[in-house]
GUZAKOL-458364 format. One record per residue (C-alpha): residue in three letters; x, y, z. Coordinates in nm, 4 decimals. Each point is the difference from the previous one (the first is absolute). Layout:
KEDO  rest         u         v         w
KEDO   ALA         X         Y         Z
...
end
This chain:
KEDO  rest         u         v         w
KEDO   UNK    0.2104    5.7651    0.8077
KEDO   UNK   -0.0928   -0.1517   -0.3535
KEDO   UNK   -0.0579   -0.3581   -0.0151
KEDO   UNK    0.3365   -0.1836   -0.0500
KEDO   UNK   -0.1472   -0.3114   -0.0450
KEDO   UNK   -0.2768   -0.2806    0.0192
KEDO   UNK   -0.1026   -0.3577   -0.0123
KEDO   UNK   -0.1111   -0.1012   -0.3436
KEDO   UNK   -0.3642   -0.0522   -0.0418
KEDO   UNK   -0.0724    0.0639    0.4153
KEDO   UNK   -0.3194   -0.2431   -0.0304
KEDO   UNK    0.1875   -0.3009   -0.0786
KEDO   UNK    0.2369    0.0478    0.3211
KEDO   UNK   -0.3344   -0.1391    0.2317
KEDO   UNK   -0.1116   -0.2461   -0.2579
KEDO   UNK    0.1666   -0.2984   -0.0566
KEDO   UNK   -0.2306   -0.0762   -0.3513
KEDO   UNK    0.1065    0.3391   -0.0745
KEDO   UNK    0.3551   -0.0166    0.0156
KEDO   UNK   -0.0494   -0.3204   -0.2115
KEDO   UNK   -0.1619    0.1429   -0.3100
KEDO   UNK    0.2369    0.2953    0.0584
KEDO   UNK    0.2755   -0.2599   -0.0914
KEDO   UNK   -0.2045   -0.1885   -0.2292
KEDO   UNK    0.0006    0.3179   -0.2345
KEDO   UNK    0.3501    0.1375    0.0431
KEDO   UNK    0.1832   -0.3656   -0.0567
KEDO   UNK   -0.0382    0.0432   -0.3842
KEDO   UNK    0.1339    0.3571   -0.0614
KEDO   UNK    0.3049   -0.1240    0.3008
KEDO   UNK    0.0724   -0.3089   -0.1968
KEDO   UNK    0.0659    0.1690   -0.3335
KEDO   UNK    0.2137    0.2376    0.1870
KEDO   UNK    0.2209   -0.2558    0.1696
KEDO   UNK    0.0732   -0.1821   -0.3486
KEDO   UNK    0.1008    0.3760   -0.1153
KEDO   UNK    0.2586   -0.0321    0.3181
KEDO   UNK    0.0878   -0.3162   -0.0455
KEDO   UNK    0.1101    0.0905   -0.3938
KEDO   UNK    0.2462    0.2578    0.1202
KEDO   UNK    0.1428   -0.2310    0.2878
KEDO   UNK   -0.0211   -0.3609   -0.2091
KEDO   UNK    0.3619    0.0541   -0.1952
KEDO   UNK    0.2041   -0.0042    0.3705
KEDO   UNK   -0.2696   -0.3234    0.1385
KEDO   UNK    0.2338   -0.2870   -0.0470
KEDO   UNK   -0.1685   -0.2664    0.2559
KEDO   UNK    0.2051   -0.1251    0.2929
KEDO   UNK    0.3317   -0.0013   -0.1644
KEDO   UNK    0.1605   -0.3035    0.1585
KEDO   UNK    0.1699   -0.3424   -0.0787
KEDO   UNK   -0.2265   -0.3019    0.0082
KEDO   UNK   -0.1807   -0.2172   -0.1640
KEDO   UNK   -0.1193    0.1418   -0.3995
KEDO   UNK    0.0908   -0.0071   -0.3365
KEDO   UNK    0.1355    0.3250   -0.0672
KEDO   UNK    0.3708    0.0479    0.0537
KEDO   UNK    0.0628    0.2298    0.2918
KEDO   UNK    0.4393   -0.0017    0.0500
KEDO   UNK    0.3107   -0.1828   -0.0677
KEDO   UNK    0.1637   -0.0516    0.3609
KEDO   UNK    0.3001   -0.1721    0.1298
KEDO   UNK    0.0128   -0.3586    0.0746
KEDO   UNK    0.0144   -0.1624    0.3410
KEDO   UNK    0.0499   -0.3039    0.1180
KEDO   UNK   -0.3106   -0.2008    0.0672
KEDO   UNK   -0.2266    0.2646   -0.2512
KEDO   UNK   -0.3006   -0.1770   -0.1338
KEDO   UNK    0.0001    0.2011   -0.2808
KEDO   UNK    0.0829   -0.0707   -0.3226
KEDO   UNK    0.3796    0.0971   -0.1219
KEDO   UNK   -0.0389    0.1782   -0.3252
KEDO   UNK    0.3073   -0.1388   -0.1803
KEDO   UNK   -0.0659    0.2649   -0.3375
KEDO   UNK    0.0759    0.3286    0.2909
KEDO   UNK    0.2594   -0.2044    0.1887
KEDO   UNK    0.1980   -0.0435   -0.2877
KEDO   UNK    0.0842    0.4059   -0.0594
KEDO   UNK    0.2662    0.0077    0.3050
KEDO   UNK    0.0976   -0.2267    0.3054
KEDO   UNK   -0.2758   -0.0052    0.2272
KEDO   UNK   -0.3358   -0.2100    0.0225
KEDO   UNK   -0.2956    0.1286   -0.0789
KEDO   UNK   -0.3867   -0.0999    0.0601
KEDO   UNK   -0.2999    0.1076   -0.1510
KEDO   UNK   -0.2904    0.1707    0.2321
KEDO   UNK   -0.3678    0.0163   -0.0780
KEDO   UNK   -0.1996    0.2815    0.1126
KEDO   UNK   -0.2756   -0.1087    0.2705
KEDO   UNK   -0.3533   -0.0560   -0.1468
KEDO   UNK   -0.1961   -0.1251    0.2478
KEDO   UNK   -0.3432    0.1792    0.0545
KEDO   UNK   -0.0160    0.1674    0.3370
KEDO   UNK   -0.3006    0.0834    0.1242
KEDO   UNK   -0.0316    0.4055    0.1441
KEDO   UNK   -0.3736    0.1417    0.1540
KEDO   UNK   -0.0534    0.2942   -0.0547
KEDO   UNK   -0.2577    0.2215    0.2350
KEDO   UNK   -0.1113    0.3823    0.0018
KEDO   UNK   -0.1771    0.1562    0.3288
KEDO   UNK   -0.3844    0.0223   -0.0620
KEDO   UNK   -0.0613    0.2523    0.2936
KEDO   UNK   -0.1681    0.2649   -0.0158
KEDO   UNK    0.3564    0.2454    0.1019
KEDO   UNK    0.1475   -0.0733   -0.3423
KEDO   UNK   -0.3196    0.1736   -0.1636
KEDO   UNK    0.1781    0.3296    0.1535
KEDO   UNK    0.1714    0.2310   -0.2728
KEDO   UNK    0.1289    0.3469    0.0320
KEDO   UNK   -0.0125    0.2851   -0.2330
KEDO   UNK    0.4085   -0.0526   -0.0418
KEDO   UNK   -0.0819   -0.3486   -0.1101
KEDO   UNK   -0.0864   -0.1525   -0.3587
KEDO   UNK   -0.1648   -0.2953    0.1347
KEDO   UNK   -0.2062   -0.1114    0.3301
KEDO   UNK    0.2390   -0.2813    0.1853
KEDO   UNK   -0.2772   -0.3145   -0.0672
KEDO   UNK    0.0888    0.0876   -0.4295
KEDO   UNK    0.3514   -0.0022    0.0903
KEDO   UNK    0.0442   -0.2795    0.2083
KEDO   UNK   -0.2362   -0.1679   -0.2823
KEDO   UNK    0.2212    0.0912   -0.2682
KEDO   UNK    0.3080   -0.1799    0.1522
KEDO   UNK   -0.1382   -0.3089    0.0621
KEDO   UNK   -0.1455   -0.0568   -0.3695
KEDO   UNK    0.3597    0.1530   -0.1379
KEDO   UNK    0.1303   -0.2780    0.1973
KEDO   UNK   -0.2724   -0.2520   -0.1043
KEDO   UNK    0.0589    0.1013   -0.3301
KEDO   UNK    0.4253   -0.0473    0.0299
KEDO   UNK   -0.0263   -0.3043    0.1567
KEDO   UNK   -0.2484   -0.1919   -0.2153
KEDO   UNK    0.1893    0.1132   -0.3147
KEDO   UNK    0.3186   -0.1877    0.1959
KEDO   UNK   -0.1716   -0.2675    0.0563
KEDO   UNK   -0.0934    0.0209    0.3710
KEDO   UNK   -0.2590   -0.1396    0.1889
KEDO   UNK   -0.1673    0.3008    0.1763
KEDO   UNK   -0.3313    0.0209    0.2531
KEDO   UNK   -0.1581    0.2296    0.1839
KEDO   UNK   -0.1076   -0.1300    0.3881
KEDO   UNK   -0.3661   -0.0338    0.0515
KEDO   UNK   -0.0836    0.0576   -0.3240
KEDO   UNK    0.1948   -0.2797   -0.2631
KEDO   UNK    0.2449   -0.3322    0.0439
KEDO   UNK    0.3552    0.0239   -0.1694
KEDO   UNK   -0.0430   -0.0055   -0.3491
KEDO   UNK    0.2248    0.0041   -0.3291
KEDO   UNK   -0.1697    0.2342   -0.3352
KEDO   UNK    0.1463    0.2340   -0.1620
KEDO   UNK   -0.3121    0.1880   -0.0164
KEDO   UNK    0.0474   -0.0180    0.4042
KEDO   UNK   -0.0603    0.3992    0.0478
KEDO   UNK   -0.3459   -0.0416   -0.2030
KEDO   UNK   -0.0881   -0.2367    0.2075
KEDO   UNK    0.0511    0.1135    0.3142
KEDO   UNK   -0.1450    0.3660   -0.0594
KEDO   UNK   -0.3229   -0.2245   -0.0904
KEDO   UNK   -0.0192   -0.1601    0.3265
KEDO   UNK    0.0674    0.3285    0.1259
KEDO   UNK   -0.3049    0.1680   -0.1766
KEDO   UNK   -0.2248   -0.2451    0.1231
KEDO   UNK    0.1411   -0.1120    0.3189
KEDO   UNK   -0.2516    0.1419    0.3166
KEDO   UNK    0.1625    0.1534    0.3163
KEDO   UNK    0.3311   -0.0688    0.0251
KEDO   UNK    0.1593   -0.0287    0.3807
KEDO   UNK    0.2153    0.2192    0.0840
KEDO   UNK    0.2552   -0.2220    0.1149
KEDO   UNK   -0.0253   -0.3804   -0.1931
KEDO   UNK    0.1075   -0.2729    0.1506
KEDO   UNK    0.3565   -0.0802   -0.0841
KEDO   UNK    0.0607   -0.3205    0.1966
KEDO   UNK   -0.0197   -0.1915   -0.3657
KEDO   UNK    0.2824    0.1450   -0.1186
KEDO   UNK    0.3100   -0.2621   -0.0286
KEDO   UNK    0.3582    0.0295    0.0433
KEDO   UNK    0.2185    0.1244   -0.2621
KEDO   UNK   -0.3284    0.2029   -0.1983
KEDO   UNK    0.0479    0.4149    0.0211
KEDO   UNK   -0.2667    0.2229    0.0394
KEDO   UNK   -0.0361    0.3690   -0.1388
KEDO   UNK   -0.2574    0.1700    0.2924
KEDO   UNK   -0.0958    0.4222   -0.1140
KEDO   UNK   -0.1243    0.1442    0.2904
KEDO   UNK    0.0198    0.3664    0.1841
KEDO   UNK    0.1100   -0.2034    0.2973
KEDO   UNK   -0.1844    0.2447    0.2464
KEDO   UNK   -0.1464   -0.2861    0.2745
KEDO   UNK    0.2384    0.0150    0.3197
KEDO   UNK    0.3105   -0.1502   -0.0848
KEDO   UNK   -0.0275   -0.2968    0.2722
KEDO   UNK   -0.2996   -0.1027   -0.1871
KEDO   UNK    0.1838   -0.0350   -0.3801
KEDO   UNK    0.2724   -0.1622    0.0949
KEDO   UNK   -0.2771   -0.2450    0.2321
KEDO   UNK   -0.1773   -0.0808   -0.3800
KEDO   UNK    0.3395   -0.0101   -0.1400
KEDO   UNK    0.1293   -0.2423    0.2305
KEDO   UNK   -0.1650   -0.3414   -0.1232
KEDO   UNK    0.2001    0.0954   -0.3312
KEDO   UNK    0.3604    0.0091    0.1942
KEDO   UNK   -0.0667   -0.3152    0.1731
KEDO   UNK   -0.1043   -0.1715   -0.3227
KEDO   UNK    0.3019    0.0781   -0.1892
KEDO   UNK   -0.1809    0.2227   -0.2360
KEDO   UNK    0.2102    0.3444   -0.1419
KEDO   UNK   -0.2086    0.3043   -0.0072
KEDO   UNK    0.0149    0.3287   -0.2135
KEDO   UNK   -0.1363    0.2923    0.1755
KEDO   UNK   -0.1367    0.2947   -0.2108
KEDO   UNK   -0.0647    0.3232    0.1797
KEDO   UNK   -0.2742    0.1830   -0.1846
KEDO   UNK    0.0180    0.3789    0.1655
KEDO   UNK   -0.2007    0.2901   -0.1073
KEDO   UNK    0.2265    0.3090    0.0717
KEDO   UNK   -0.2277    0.2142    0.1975
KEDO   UNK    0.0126   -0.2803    0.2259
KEDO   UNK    0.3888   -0.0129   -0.0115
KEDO   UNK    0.0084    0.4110    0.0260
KEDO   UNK   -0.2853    0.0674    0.2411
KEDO   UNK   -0.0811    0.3206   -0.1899
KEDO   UNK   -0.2755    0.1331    0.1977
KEDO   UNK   -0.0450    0.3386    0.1792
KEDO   UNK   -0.2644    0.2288    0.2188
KEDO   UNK   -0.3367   -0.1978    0.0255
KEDO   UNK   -0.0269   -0.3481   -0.1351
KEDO   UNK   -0.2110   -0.2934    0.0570
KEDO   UNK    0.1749   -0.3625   -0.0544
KEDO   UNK   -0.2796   -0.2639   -0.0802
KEDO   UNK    0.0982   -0.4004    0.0371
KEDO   UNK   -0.0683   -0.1711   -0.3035
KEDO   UNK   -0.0151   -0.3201    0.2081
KEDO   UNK   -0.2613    0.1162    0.2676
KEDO   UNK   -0.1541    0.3056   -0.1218
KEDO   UNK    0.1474    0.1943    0.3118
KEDO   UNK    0.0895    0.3459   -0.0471
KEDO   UNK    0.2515    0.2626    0.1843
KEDO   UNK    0.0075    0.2944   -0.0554
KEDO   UNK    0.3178    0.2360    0.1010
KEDO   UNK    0.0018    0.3731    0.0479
KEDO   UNK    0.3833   -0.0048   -0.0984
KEDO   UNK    0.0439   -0.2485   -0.1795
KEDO   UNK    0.3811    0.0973   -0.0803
KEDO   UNK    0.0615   -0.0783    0.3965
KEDO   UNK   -0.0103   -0.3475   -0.0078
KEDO   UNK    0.2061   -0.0294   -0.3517
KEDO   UNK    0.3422   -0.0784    0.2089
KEDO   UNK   -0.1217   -0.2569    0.1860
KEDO   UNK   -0.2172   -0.1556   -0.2804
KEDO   UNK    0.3279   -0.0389   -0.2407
KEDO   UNK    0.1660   -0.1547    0.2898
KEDO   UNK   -0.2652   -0.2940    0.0666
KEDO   UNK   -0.0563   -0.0060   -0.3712
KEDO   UNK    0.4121   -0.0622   -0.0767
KEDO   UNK    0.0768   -0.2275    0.3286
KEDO   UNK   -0.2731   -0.2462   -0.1197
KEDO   UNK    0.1581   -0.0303   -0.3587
KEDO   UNK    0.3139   -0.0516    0.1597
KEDO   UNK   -0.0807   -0.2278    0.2222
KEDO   UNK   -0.1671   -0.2143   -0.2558
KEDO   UNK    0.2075    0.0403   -0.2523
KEDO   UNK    0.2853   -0.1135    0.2426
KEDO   UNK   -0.1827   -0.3118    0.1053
KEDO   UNK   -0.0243   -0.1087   -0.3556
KEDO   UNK    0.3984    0.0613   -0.0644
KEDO   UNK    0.0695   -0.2327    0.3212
KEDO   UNK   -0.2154   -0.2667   -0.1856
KEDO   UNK    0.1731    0.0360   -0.3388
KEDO   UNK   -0.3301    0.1612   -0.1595
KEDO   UNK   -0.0240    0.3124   -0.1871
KEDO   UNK   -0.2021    0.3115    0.0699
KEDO   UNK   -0.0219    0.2702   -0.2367
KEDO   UNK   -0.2338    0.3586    0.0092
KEDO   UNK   -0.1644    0.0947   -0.3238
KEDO   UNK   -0.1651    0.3249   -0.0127
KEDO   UNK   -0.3136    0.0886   -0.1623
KEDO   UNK    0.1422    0.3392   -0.1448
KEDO   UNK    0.2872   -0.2655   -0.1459
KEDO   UNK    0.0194   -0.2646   -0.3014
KEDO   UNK   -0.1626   -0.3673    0.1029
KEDO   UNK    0.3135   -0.1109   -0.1994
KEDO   UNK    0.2409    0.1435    0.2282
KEDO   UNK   -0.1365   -0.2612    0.2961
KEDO   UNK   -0.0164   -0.2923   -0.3121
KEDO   UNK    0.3912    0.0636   -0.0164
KEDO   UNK    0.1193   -0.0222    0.3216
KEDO   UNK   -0.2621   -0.3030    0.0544
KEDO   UNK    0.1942   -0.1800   -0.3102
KEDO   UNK    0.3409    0.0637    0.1953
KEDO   UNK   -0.1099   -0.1470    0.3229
KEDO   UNK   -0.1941   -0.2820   -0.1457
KEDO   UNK    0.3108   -0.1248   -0.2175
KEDO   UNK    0.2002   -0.0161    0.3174
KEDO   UNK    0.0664   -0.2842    0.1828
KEDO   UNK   -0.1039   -0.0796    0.3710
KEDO   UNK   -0.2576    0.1421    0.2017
KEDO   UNK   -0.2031   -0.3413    0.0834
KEDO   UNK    0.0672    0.0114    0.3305
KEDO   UNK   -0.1428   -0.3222    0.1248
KEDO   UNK   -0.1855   -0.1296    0.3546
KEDO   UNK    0.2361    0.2210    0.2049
KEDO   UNK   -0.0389    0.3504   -0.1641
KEDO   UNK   -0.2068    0.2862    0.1808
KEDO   UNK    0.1832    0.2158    0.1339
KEDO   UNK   -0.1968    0.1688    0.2960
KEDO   UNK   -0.2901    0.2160   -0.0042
KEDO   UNK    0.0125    0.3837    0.0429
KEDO   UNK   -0.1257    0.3387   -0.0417
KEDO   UNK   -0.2928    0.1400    0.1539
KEDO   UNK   -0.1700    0.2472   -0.2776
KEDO   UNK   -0.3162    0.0475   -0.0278
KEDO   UNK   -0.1764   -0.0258   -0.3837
KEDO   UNK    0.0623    0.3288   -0.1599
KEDO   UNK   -0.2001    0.1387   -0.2747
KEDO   UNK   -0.0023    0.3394   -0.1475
KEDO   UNK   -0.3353    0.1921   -0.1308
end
């Protein structure tokens, strides 16, 4: 059958230098497309909306006995209750923000607009570029300390241009309690061994945001008669005569590891959200607002919640 799809410049996939100058030259044309996102999202960004410490007025509320706050006499007077003035919270919070390096998110269909690495790219400088204009501290593990600029996207895509090999996985132990982190990945390593790299960030009282990045042939499995299936990771190939015969059981491995990550995260109070390459980036920048303006989610020393699932790494061609 006709080629569905393929890994995005197949040399780099074996070469680590590769893949790095392969980055190097795609971070400029990604960063001027995640301000373009960021533009049509920036109106409904309002920070962590919250009471706290700040100088801009957040609500009138109710008084109660004890309240620290401040009674504001002028808002009192209208009827016969108390009132006191809130502040909206201001503190800087720190949030790192990682996309997968591997060589699997280099895979991009013929249904899809953009290979998985450019997506999962995208996000993270849309939300480098959000956050520093709020005022956050952002980072990027393995590669920068917490900083506060509000030319924070620039500078990361910089150290991103001229940053080496990346590891696959960084080391995560150095995130603290009470910091988020925004991880875009295709999530395709055995389950067991996610939530395993995942796990430091539970026990450390850190809340993580999950982005999915899925190509849709790999959702859809839409392959038929003779097809060979290369690994972007090893270079291994398989080829089926019908290729249409293993579709049922593909989509179910495919969909129980989803679930079964995406239901460890809800028992932790994280979020996990899927955001299609054949789909807006701004759709995922949404529903990352929503769940990053909520409250809860770090867990503490006691979260984990088990480990699970059995699935292989699945990777379309």
């Amino acid at each position: 059958m006709a080629r569905i799809g393929e890994v995005q410049a197949p040399a780099a996939t074996r070469d680590a230098l590769a893949r790095g100058r392969l980055r190097a030259s795609l971070v400029p044309d990604l960063l001027v497309e995640a301000r373009r996102i960021v533009n049509t999202v920036i109106a409904g960004w309002h920070g962590r909306r919250k009471r706290g410490i700040g100088e801009n007025f957040w609500q009138f509320r109710p008084y109660v006995e004890g309240d620290s706050s401040r009674i504001d006499w002028r808002r009192s007077a209208r009827d016969d209750h108390t009132y006191v003035r809130d502040r909206e919270w201001e503190a800087a919070h720190t949030v790192w923000l990682w996309a997968d390096p591997s060589p699997s998110m280099l895979y991009k269909s013929t249904g899809a607009s953009v290979s998985k690495q450019s997506r999962a790219l995208v996000l993270a400088l849309a939300m480098a570029e959000l956050l520093s204009r709020s005022g956050e501290r952002i980072a990027w593990p393995g590669l920068t300390d917490p900083f506060t600029a509000r030319n924070g996207a620039e500078r990361i895509a910089a150290q991103l241009m001229h940053a080496g090999d990346l590891p696959a996985k960084p080391d995560l132990t150095d995130i603290r309690r009470f910091c988020d982190i925004v991880i875009a990945s295709d999530f395709l390593d055995p389950v067991e061994e996610t939530m395993e790299w995942l796990d430091v960030l539970a026990r450390h009282g850190v809340r993580a945001h999950l982005i999915e990045v899925a190509d849709p042939a790999e959702e859809t499995f839409p392959y038929a008669g003779r097809t060979e299936f290369t690994d972007p990771e090893t270079g291994e190939k398989l080829t089926a005569g019908r290729a249409e015969m293993l579709g049922d059981e593909y989509r179910l491995l495919y969909t129980a590891r989803r679930q079964e990550l995406a239901g460890w995260c809800k028992r932790l109070g994280w979020s996990f959200t899927v955001n299609h390459t054949d789909r807006l980036a701004s759709d995922a920048l949404v529903r990352l607002h929503m769940a990053m303006t909520a409250d809860g989610g770090y867990a503490g020393p006691n979260a984990g919640g088990g480990r699970a699932g059995q699935f292989g790494k699945v990777v379309g061609a």
